[in-house]
N, C-alpha and C positions, 0 to 999 in steps of 0.2 A: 600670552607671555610665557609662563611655566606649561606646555603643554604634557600631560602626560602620557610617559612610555607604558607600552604594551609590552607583556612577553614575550610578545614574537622577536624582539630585537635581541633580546638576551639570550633568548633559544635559538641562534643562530648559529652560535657556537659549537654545537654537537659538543655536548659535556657528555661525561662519563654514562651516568643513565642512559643517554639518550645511543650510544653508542653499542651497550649491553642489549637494549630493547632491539636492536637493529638485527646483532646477530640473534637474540632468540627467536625474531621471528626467520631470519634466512634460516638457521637448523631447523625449525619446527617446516619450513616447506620442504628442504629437501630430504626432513624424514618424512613428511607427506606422500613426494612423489616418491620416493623409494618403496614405501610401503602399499600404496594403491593399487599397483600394479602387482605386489606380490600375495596382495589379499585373494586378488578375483584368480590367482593360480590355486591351482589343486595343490593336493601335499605331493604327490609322485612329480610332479614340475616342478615343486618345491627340492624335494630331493635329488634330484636329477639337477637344479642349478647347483645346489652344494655340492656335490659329487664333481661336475665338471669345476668349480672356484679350488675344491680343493686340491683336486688333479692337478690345472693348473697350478697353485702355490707348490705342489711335492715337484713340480717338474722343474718348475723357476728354480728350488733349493738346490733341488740335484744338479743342473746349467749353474748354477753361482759355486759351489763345489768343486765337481768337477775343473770351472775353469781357473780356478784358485789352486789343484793341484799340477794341472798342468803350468801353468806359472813355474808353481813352487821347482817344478820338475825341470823347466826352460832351466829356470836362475843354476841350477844344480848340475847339470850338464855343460852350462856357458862356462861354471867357473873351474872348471875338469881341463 
């Protein structure tokens, strides 16, 4: 007659918890894989990626700069 509910039916819903749990485990893997691979590197690989990450970001900066002055320079000449 009354048969009784199991938790499973209620925890179907991905509540709050259940949604928290989810991501800490998706960041705890992909600080896993991120770090796995930079453990079994040496420190000169090591430095040698930071050196080329940082490279690249001064270079992005200077390209985003740059093309922001020439704009600026476009706008300034169009309106001559």
């Amino acid at each position: 007659m009354g048969e009784k509910q199991t938790g499973t039916l209620r925890r179907r819903g991905h509540g709050l918890a259940e949604q928290i749990l989810v991501r800490v485990r998706y960041s705890a893997a992909l600080v896993y894989v991120w770090e796995r691979p930079m453990s079994l590197l040496s420190h000169a690989a090591k430095t040698a990626v930071g050196v080329v990450v940082g490279a690249l970001a001064v270079i992005a900066a200077y390209c985003g700069l740059t093309a922001t002055q020439w704009r600026l320079g476009f706008i300034q000449w169009s309106r001559q």
